[in-house]
C-alpha positions as YAML, in Angstrom:
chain: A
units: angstrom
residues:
- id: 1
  name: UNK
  ca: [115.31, 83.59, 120.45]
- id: 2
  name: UNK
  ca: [116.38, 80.92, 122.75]
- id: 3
  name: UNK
  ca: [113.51, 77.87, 123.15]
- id: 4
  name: UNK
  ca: [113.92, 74.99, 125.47]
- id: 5
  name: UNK
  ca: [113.90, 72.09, 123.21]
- id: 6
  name: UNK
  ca: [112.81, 68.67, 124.12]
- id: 7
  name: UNK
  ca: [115.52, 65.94, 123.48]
- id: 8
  name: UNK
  ca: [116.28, 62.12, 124.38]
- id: 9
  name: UNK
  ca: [119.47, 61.30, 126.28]
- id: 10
  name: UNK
  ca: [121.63, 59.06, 124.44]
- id: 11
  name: UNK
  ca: [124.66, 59.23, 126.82]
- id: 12
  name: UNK
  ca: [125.52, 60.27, 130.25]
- id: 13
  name: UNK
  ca: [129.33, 60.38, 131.40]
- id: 14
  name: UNK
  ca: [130.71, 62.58, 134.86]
- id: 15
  name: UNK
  ca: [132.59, 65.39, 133.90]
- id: 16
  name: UNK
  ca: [135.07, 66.48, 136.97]
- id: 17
  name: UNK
  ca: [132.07, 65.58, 139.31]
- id: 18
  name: UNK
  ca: [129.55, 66.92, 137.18]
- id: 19
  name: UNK
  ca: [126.71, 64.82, 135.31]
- id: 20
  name: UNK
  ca: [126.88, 65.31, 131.40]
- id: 21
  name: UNK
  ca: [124.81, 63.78, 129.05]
- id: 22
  name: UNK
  ca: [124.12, 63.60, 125.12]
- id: 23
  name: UNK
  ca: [121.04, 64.71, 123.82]
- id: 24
  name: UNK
  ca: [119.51, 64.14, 120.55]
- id: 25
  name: UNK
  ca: [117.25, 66.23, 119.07]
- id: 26
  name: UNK
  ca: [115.96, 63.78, 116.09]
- id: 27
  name: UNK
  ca: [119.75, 63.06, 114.35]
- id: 28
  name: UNK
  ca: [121.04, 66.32, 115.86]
- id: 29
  name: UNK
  ca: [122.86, 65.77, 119.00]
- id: 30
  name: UNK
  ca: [124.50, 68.48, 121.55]
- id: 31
  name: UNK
  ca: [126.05, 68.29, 124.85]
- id: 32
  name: UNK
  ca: [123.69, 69.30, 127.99]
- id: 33
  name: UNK
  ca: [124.72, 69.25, 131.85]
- id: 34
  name: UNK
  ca: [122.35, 67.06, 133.92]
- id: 35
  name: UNK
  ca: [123.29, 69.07, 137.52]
- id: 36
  name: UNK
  ca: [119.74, 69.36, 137.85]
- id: 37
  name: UNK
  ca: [118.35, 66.78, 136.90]
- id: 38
  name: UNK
  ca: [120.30, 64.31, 139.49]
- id: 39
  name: UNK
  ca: [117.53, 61.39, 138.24]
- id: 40
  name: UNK
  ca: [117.61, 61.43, 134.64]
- id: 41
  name: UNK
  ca: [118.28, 58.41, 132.55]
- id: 42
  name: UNK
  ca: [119.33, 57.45, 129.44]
- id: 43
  name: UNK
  ca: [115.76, 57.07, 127.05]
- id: 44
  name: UNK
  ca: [114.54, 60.19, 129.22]
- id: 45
  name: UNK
  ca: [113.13, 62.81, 127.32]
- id: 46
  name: UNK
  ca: [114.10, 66.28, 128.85]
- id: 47
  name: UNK
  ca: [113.83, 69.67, 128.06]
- id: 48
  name: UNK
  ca: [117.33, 71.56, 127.13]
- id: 49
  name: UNK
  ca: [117.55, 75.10, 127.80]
- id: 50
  name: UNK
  ca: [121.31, 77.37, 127.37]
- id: 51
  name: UNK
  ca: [122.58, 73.54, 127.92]
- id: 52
  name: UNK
  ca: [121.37, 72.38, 130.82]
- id: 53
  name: UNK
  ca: [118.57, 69.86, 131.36]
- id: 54
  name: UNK
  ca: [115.55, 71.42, 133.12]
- id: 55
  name: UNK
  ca: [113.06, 69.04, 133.36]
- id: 56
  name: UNK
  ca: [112.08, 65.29, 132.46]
- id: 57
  name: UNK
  ca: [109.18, 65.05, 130.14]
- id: 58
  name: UNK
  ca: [107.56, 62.19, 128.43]
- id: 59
  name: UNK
  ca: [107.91, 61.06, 124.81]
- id: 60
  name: UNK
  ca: [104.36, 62.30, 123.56]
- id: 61
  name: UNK
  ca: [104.53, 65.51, 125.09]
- id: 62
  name: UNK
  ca: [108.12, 65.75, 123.56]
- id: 63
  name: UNK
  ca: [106.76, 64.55, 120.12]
- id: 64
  name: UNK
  ca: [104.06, 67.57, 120.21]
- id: 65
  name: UNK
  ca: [106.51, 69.82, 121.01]
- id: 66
  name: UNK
  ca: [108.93, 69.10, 118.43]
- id: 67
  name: UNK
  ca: [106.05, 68.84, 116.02]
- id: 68
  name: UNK
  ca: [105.25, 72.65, 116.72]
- id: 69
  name: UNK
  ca: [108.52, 74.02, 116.71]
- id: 70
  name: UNK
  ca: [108.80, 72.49, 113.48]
- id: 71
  name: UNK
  ca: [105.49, 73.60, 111.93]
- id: 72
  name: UNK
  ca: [107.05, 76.79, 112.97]
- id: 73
  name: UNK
  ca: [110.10, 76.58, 111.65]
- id: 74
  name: UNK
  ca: [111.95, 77.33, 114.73]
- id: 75
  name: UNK
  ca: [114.01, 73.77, 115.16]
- id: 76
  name: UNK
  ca: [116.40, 74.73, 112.07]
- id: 77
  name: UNK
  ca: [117.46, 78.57, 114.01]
- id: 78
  name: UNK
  ca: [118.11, 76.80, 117.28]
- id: 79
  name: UNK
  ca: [119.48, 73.50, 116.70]
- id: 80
  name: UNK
  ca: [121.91, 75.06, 113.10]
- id: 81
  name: UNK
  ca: [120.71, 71.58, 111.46]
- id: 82
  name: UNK
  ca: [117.95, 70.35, 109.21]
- id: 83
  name: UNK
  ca: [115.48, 68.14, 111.53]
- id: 84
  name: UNK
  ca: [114.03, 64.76, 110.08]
- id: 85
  name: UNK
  ca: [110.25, 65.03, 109.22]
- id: 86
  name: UNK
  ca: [109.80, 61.69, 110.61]
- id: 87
  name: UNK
  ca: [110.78, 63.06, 114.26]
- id: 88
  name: UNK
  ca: [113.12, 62.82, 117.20]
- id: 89
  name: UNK
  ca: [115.87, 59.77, 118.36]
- id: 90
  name: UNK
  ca: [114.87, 56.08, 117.83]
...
Protein backbone atom coordinates (compact mmCIF):
# COMPACT_ATOMS: atom_id res chain seq x y z
CA UNK A 1 0.00 0.00 0.00
CA UNK A 2 1.21 3.40 -0.75
CA UNK A 3 -0.73 6.35 1.53
CA UNK A 4 -0.08 9.99 1.10
CA UNK A 5 1.20 11.01 4.39
CA UNK A 6 0.91 14.39 5.86
CA UNK A 7 4.34 15.96 6.87
CA UNK A 8 5.88 19.49 7.93
CA UNK A 9 8.67 20.96 5.79
CA UNK A 10 11.71 21.48 7.68
CA UNK A 11 13.96 22.46 4.70
CA UNK A 12 13.72 23.55 1.18
CA UNK A 13 17.00 23.77 -1.07
CA UNK A 14 16.91 23.89 -5.39
CA UNK A 15 18.12 20.89 -6.76
CA UNK A 16 19.46 21.58 -10.57
CA UNK A 17 16.37 23.95 -10.90
CA UNK A 18 14.12 21.87 -9.09
CA UNK A 19 12.46 22.74 -5.56
CA UNK A 20 13.36 20.03 -2.83
CA UNK A 21 12.36 20.08 0.51
CA UNK A 22 12.65 17.99 3.90
CA UNK A 23 9.75 16.63 5.38
CA UNK A 24 9.21 15.32 8.75
CA UNK A 25 6.86 12.98 9.57
CA UNK A 26 6.99 13.33 13.62
CA UNK A 27 11.12 12.53 14.06
CA UNK A 28 11.10 10.67 10.73
CA UNK A 29 12.25 12.78 7.96
CA UNK A 30 12.48 11.93 3.98
CA UNK A 31 13.24 13.88 0.99
CA UNK A 32 10.05 15.13 -1.19
CA UNK A 33 10.16 17.33 -4.52
CA UNK A 34 8.07 20.53 -4.18
CA UNK A 35 7.60 20.93 -8.35
CA UNK A 36 4.13 21.22 -7.56
CA UNK A 37 3.75 22.88 -4.98
CA UNK A 38 5.66 26.20 -6.36
CA UNK A 39 4.14 28.08 -2.91
CA UNK A 40 5.02 25.93 -0.15
CA UNK A 41 6.94 27.07 2.84
CA UNK A 42 8.88 25.93 5.41
CA UNK A 43 6.18 25.17 8.69
CA UNK A 44 3.70 24.04 5.76
CA UNK A 45 2.09 20.96 6.34
CA UNK A 46 1.70 18.96 2.99
CA UNK A 47 0.70 15.80 1.91
CA UNK A 48 3.68 13.40 0.45
CA UNK A 49 2.76 10.92 -2.01
CA UNK A 50 5.76 8.49 -4.15
CA UNK A 51 7.87 11.78 -2.99
CA UNK A 52 6.40 14.53 -4.23
CA UNK A 53 4.35 17.13 -2.37
CA UNK A 54 0.70 17.19 -3.53
CA UNK A 55 -1.03 19.49 -1.62
CA UNK A 56 -0.72 22.07 1.40
CA UNK A 57 -2.85 21.18 4.31
CA UNK A 58 -3.20 22.63 7.71
CA UNK A 59 -1.75 21.38 11.00
CA UNK A 60 -5.13 19.99 12.53
CA UNK A 61 -6.19 18.29 9.59
CA UNK A 62 -2.56 16.85 9.43
CA UNK A 63 -2.73 15.94 13.20
CA UNK A 64 -6.10 13.81 12.46
CA UNK A 65 -4.60 12.25 9.82
CA UNK A 66 -1.56 11.08 11.39
CA UNK A 67 -3.65 10.15 14.38
CA UNK A 68 -5.59 7.57 12.10
CA UNK A 69 -2.90 6.15 10.27
CA UNK A 70 -1.51 5.46 13.49
CA UNK A 71 -4.56 3.97 15.25
CA UNK A 72 -4.20 1.86 12.22
CA UNK A 73 -0.99 0.98 12.33
CA UNK A 74 -0.15 2.00 8.90
CA UNK A 75 2.65 4.92 9.74
CA UNK A 76 5.31 2.12 10.83
CA UNK A 77 4.82 0.06 6.94
CA UNK A 78 5.18 3.34 5.10
CA UNK A 79 7.50 5.52 6.82
CA UNK A 80 10.15 1.93 7.98
CA UNK A 81 10.35 3.89 11.50
CA UNK A 82 8.60 3.82 14.84
CA UNK A 83 6.37 7.19 15.04
CA UNK A 84 6.27 9.20 18.44
CA UNK A 85 2.85 8.84 20.25
CA UNK A 86 3.03 12.38 21.08
CA UNK A 87 2.76 13.32 17.19
CA UNK A 88 4.34 15.02 14.22
CA UNK A 89 7.49 17.89 14.00
CA UNK A 90 7.68 20.65 16.69
Amino acid sequence: MCLGIPGRITKIWDDRGTRMATVDFGGVTRTACLAYLPGATIGNYTIIHAGFALTVVDEAAAHRTLATFRELGLLDDELGARQPADGVGR
